[in-house]
DRENKOL-752747 format. One record per residue (C-alpha): residue number from 1; residue in three letters; x, z, y. Coordinates in steps of 0.02 Angstrom, whole numbers. Layout:
! DRENKOL-752747
pt i->NUM&aa->Ala&X->X&Z->Z&Y->Y
...
! end
This chain:
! DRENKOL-752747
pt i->1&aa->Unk&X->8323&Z->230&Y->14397
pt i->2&aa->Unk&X->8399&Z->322&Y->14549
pt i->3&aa->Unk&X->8397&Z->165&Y->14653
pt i->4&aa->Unk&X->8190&Z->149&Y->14601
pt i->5&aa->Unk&X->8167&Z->335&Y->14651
pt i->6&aa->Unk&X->8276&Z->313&Y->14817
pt i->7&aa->Unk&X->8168&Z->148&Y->14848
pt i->8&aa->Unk&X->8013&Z->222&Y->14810
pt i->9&aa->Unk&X->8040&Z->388&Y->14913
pt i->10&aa->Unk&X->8093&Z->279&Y->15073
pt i->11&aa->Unk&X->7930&Z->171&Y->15045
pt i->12&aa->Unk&X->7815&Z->329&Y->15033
pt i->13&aa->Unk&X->7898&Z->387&Y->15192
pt i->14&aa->Unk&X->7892&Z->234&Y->15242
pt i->15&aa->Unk&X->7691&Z->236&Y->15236
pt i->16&aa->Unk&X->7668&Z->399&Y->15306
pt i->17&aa->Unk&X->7747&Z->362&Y->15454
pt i->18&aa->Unk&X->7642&Z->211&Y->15480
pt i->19&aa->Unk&X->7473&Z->316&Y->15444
pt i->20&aa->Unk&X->7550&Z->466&Y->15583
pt i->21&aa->Unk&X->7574&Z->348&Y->15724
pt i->22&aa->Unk&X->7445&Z->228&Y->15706
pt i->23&aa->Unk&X->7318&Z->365&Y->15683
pt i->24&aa->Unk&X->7253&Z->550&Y->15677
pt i->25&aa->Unk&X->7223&Z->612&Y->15478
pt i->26&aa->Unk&X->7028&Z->621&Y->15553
pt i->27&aa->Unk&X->7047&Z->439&Y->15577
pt i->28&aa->Unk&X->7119&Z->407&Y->15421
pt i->29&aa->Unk&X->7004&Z->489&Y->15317
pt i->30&aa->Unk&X->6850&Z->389&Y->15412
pt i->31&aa->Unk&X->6963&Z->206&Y->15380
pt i->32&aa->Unk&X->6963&Z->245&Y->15200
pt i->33&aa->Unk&X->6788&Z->282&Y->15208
pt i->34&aa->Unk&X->6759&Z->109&Y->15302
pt i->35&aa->Unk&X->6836&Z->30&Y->15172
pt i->36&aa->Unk&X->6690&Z->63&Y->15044
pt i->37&aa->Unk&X->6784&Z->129&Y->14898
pt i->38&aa->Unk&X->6678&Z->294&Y->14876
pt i->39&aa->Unk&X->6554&Z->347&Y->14825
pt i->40&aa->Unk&X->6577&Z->261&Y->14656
pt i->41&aa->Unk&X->6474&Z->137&Y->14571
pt i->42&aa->Unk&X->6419&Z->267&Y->14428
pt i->43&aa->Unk&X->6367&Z->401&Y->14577
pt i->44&aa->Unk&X->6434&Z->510&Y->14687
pt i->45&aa->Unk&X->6455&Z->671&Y->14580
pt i->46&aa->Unk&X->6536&Z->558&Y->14446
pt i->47&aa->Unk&X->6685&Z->634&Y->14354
pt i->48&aa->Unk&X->6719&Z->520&Y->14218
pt i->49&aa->Unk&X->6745&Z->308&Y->14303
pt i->50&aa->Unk&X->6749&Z->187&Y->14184
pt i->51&aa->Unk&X->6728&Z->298&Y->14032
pt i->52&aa->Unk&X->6562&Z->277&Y->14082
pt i->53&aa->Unk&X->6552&Z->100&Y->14011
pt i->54&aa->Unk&X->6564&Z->160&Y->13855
pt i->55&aa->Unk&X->6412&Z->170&Y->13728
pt i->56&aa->Unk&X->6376&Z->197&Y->13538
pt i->57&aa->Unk&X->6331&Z->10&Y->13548
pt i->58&aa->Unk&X->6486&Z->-40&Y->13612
pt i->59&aa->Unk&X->6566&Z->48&Y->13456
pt i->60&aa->Unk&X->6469&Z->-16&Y->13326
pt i->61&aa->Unk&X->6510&Z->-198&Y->13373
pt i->62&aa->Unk&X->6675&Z->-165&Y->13388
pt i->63&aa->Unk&X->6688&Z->-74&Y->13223
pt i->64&aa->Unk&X->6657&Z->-262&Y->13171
pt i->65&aa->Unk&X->6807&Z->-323&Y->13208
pt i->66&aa->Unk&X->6882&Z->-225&Y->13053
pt i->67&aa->Unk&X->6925&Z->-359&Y->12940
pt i->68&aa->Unk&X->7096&Z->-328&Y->12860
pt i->69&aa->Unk&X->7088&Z->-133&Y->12887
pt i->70&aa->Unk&X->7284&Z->-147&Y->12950
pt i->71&aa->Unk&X->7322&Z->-12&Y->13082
pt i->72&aa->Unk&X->7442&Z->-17&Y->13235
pt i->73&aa->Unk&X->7526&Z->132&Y->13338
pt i->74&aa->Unk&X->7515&Z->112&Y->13503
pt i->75&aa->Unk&X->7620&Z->255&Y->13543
pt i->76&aa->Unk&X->7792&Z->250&Y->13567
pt i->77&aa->Unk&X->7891&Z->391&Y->13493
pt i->78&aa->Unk&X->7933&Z->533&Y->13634
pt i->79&aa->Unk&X->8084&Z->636&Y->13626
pt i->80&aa->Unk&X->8250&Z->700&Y->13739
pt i->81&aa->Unk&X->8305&Z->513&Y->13741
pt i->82&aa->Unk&X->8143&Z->432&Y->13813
pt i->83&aa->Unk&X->8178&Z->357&Y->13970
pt i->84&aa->Unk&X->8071&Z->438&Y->14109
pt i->85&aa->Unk&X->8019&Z->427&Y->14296
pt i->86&aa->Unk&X->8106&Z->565&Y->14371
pt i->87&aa->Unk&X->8117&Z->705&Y->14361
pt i->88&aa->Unk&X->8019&Z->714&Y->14193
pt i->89&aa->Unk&X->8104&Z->752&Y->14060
pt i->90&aa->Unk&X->8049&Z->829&Y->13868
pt i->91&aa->Unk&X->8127&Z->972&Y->13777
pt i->92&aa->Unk&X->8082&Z->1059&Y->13594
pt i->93&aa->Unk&X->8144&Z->1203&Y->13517
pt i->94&aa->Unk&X->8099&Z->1246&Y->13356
pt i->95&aa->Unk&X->8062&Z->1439&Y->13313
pt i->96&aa->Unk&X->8052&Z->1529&Y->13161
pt i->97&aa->Unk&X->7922&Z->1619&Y->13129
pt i->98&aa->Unk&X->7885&Z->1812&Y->13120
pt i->99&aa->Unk&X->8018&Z->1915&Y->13213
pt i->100&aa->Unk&X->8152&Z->1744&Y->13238
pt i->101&aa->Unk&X->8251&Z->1795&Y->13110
pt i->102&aa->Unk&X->8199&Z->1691&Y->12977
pt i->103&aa->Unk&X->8159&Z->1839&Y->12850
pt i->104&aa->Unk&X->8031&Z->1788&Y->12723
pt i->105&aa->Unk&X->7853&Z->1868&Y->12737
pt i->106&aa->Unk&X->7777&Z->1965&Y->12580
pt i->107&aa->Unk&X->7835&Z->1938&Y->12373
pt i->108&aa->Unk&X->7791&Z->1759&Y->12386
pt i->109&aa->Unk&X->7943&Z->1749&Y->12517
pt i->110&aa->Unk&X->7836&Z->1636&Y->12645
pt i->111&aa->Unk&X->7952&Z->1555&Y->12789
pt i->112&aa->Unk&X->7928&Z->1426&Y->12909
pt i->113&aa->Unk&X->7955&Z->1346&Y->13103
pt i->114&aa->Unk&X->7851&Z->1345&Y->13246
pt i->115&aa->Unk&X->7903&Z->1215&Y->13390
pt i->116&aa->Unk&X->7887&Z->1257&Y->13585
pt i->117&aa->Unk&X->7884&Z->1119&Y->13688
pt i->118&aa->Unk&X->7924&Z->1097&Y->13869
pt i->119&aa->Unk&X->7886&Z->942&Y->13954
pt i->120&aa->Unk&X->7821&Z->838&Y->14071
pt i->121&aa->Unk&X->7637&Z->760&Y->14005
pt i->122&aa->Unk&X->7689&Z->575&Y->14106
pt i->123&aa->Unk&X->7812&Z->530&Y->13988
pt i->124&aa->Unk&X->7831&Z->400&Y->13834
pt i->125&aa->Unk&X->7658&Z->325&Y->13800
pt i->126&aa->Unk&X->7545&Z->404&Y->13915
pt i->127&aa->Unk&X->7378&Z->384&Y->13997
pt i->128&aa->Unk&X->7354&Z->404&Y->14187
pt i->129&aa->Unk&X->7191&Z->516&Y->14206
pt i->130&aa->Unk&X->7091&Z->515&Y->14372
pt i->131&aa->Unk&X->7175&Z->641&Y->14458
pt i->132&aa->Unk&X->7340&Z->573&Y->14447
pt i->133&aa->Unk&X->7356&Z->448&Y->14608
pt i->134&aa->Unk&X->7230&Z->464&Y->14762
pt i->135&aa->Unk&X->7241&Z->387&Y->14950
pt i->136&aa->Unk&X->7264&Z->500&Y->15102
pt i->137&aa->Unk&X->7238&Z->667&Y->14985
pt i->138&aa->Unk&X->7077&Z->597&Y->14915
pt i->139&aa->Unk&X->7058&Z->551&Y->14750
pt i->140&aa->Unk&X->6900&Z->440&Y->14627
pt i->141&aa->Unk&X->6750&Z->459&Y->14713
pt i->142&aa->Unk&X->6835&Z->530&Y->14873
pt i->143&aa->Unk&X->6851&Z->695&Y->14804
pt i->144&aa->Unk&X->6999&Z->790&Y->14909
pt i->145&aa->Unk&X->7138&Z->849&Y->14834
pt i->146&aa->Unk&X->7103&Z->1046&Y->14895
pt i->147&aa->Unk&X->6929&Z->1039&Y->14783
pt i->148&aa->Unk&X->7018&Z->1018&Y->14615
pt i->149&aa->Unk&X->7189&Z->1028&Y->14603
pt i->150&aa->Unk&X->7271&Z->1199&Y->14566
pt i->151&aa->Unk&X->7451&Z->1252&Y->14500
pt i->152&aa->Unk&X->7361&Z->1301&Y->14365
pt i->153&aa->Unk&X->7273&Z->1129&Y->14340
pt i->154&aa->Unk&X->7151&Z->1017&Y->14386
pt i->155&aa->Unk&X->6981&Z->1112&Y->14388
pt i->156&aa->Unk&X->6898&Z->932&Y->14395
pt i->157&aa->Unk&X->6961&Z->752&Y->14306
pt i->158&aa->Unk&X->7057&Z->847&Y->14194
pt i->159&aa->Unk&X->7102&Z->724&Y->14028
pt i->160&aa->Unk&X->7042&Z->871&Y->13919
pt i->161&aa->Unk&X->6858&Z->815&Y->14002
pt i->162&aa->Unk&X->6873&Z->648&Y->13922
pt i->163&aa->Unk&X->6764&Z->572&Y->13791
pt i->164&aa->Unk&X->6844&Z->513&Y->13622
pt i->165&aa->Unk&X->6857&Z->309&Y->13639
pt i->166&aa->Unk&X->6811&Z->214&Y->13526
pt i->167&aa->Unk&X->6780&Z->23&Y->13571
pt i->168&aa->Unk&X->6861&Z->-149&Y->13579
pt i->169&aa->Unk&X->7002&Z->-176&Y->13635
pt i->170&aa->Unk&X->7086&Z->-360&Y->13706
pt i->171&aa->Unk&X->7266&Z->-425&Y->13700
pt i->172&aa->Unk&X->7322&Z->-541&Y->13811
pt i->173&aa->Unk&X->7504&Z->-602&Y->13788
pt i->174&aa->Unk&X->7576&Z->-656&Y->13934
pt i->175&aa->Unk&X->7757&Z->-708&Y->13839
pt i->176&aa->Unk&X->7653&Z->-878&Y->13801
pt i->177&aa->Unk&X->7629&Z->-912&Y->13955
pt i->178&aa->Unk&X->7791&Z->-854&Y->14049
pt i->179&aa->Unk&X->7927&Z->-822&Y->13914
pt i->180&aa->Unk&X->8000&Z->-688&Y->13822
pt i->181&aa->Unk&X->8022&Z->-574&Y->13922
pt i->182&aa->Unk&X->7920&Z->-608&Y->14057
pt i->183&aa->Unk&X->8035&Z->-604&Y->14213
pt i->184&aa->Unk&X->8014&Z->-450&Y->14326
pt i->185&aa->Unk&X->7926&Z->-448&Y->14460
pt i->186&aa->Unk&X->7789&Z->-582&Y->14381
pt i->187&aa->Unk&X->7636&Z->-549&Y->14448
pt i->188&aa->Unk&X->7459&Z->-565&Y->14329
pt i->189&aa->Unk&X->7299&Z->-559&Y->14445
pt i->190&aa->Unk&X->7142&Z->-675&Y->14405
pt i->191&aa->Unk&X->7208&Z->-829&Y->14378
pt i->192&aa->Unk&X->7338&Z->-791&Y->14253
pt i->193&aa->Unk&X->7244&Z->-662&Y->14180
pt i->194&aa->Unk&X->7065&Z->-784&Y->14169
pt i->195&aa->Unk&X->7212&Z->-935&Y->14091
pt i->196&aa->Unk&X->7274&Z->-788&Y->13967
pt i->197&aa->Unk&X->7081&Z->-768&Y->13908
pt i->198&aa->Unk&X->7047&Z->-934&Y->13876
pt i->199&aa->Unk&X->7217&Z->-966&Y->13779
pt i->200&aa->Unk&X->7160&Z->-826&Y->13681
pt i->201&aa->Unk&X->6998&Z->-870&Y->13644
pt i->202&aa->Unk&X->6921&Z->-707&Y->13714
pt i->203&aa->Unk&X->6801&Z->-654&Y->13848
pt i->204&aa->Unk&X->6832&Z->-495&Y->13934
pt i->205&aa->Unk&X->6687&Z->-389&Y->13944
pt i->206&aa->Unk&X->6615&Z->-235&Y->13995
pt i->207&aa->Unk&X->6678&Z->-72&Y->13894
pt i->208&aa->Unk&X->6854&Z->-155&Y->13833
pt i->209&aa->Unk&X->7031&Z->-93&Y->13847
pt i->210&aa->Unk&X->7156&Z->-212&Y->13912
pt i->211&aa->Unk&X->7316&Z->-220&Y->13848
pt i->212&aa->Unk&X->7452&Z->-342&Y->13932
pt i->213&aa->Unk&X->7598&Z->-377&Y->13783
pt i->214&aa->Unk&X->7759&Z->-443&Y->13920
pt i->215&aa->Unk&X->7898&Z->-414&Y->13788
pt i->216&aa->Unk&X->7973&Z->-306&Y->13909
pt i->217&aa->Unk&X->7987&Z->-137&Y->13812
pt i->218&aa->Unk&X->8044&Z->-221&Y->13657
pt i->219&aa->Unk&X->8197&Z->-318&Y->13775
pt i->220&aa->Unk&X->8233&Z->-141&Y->13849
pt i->221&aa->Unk&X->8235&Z->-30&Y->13664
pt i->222&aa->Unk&X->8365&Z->72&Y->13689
pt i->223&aa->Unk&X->8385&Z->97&Y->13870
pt i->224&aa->Unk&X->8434&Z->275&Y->13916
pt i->225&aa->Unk&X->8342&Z->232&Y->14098
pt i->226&aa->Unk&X->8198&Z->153&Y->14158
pt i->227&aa->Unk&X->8210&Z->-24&Y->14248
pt i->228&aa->Unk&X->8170&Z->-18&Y->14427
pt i->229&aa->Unk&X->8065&Z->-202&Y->14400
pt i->230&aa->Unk&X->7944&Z->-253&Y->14274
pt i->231&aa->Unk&X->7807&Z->-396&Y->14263
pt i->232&aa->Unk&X->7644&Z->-338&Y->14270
pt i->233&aa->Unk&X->7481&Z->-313&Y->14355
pt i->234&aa->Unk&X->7439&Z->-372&Y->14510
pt i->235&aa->Unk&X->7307&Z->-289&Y->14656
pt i->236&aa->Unk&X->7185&Z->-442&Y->14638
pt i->237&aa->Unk&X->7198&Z->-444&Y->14453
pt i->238&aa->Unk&X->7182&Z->-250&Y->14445
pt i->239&aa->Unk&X->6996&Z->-261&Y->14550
pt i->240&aa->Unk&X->6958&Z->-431&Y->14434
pt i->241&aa->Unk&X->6963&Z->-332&Y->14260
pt i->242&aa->Unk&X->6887&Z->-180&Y->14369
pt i->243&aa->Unk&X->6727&Z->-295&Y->14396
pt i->244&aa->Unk&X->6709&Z->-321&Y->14215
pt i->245&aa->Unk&X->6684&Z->-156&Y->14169
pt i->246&aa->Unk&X->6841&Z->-107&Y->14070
pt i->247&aa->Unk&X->6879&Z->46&Y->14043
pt i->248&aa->Unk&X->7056&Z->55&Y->14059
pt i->249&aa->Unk&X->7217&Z->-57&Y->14067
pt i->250&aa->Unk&X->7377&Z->-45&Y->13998
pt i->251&aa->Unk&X->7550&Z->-131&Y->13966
pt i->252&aa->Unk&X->7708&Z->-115&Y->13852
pt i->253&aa->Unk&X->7798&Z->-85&Y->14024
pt i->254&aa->Unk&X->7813&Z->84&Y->14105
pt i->255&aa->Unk&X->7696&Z->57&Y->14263
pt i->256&aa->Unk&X->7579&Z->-64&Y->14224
pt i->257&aa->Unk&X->7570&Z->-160&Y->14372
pt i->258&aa->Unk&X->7700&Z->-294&Y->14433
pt i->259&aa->Unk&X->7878&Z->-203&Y->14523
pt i->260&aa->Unk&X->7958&Z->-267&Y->14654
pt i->261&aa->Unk&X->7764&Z->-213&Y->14736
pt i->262&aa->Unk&X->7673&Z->-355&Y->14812
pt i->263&aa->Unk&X->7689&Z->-289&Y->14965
pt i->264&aa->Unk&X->7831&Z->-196&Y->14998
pt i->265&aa->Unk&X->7720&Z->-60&Y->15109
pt i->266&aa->Unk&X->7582&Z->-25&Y->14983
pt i->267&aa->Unk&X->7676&Z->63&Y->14830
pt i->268&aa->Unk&X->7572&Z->88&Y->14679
pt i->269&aa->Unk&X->7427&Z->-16&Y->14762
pt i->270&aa->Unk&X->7363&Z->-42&Y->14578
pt i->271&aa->Unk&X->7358&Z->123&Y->14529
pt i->272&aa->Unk&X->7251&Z->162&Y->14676
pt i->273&aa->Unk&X->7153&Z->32&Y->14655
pt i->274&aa->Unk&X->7127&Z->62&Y->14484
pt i->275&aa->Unk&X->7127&Z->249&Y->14496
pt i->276&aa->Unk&X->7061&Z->293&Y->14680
pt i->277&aa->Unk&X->6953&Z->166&Y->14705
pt i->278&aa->Unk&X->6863&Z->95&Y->14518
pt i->279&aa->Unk&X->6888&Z->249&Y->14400
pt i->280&aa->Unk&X->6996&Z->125&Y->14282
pt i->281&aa->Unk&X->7111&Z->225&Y->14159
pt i->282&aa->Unk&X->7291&Z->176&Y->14154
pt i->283&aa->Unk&X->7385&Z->165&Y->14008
pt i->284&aa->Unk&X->7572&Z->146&Y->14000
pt i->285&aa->Unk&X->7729&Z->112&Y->13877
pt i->286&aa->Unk&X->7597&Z->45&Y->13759
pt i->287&aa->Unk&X->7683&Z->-44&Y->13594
pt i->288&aa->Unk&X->7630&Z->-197&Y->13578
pt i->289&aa->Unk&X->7763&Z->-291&Y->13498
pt i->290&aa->Unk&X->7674&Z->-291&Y->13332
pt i->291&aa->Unk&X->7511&Z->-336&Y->13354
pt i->292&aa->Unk&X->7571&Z->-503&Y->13466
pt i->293&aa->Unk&X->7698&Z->-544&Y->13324
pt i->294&aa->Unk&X->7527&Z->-564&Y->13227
pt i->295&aa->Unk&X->7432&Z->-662&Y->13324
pt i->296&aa->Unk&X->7304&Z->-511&Y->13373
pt i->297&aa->Unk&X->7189&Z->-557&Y->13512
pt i->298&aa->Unk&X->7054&Z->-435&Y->13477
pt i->299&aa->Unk&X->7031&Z->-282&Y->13378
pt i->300&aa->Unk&X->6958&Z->-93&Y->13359
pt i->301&aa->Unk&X->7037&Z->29&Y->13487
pt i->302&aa->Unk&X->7011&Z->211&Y->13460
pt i->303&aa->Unk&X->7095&Z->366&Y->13573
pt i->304&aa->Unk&X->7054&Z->545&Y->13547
pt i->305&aa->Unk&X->7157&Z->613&Y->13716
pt i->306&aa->Unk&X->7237&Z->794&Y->13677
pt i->307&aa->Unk&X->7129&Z->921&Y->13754
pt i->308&aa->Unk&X->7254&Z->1020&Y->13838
pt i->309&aa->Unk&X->7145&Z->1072&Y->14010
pt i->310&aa->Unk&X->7180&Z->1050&Y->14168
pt i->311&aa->Unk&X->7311&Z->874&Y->14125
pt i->312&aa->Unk&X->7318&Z->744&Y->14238
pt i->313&aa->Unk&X->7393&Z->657&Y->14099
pt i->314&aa->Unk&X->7414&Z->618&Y->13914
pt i->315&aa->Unk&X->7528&Z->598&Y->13798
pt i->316&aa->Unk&X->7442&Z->476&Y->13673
pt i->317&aa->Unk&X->7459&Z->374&Y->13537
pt i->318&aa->Unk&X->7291&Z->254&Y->13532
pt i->319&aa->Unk&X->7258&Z->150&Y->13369
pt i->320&aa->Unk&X->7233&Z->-7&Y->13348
pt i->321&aa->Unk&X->7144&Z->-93&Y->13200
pt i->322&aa->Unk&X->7106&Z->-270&Y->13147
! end
């Protein structure tokens, strides 16, 4: 994990000191603008991506794919032992109530705990809200950093802002494909994620949630520390499933997208591109061990993000039902 955090420091600086000598920040900013990723595709003063592609339509046809009634955490469990991306870490204490001494309230002699938790919100199965990752200090839509983010929190993209989901959701097991595990640093863009479809018997459409099984958290359980490499998603693929419409991606792996980067000099390009530049929710350390063991390729998907304001993430633990 140190080695990843070393790595990934030197390749941020690595970056910036490309950006400072080929160019002034003025020139940056008008680059990013050349590139065409802002204003978004649902409007300029959009605050909400992807979500957008969601509809009481959508819902109702995926409330169809109910069949058994057999549900599916998502969530992993998050505690003191979850490995992390430094420096996050989780702590709990639990309190008794009343003065802390533990001495029973009234003649019925009530007791009981209270728990106070101190953590970091990007940890254990978590989903990557729109203010999370940005290019050059701008963020979705091309909103700078200075209009919305606070120590306080974020005044705009906040998770608490989000919508409950409710909609279908697509798994695409890529163990078939490549083994089990997938070997780090595999990379899924269009064409293995178009072959993974078809072998599935699905079409990806506007609206879904993605979910990318690579055996990789189950071949890791009980790791005190992240690995520094993972198969996953891949820049092309991330702007392929982007054009669809979904509304967000994830991956039983900790970063979603494929590690060693494609490029060594673009870290995180699929969270950006995701992110930044389509509004796509991320969704990461997703279990998905059980629903590949039975055969799922399609299913109801339902999220109700805590509403703690101001997070640029979320703890979560979405549902899955077949």
């Amino acid at each position: 994990m140190k080695r990843m955090l070393i790595a990934g420091t030197a390749l941020l600086a690595a970056c910036g000191h490309i950006s400072s000598a080929e160019a002034p920040a003025a020139a940056a900013k008008t680059e990013a603008k050349s590139e065409g990723w802002y204003p978004s595709r649902y409007g300029a003063d959009d605050r909400l991506g992807a979500m957008n592609n969601l509809s009481p339509e959508k819902t109702a046809e995926a409330a169809k794919l109910i069949t058994t009634g057999k549900t599916y955490a998502l969530g992993q469990i998050t505690g003191k032992k979850t490995p992390a991306y430094g420096p996050r870490t989780f702590n709990m204490t639990v309190l008794q109530l009343s003065d802390g001494s533990g001495t029973p309230l009234g003649e019925n002699k009530a007791v009981g705990n209270d728990d106070l938790v101190n953590t970091y919100v990007g940890i254990g199965s978590q989903l990557d809200g729109l203010g999370h990752m940005g290019i050059d200090h701008r963020y979705y839509n091309g909103v700078p950093v200075a209009d919305f983010v606070t120590t306080g929190g974020l005044t705009q993209y906040g998770t608490h802002t989000l919508p409950p989901v409710a909609t279908r959701g697509v798994l695409l097991d890529m163990t078939k494909a490549f083994g089990d595990p997938v070997p780090a640093g595999t990379a899924f863009n269009r064409a293995e994620i178009e072959a993974a479809a078809k072998a599935a018997g699905i079409t990806i459409g506007k609206g879904d949630i993605v979910l990318f099984h690579t055996g990789t958290m189950k071949a890791t359980e009980g790791s005190a520390e992240l690995s520094p490499v993972e198969p996953g998603l891949g820049v092309e693929g991330a702007q392929y499933l982007a054009d669809l419409g979904v509304v967000a991606i994830g991956a039983d792996t900790w970063a979603l997208e494929v590690i060693p980067f494609e490029k060594e000099t673009r870290p995180f390009d699929v969270h950006l591109t995701l992110l930044a530049k389509n509004g796509v929710y991320i969704l990461e350390n997703m279990v998905t061990t059980e629903l590949a063991a039975d055969g799922v390729t399609e299913f109801f998907f339902t999220l109700g993000a805590p509403r703690l304001e101001g997070a640029v993430q979320a703890i979560v633990n979405p549902v899955a039902i077949r």
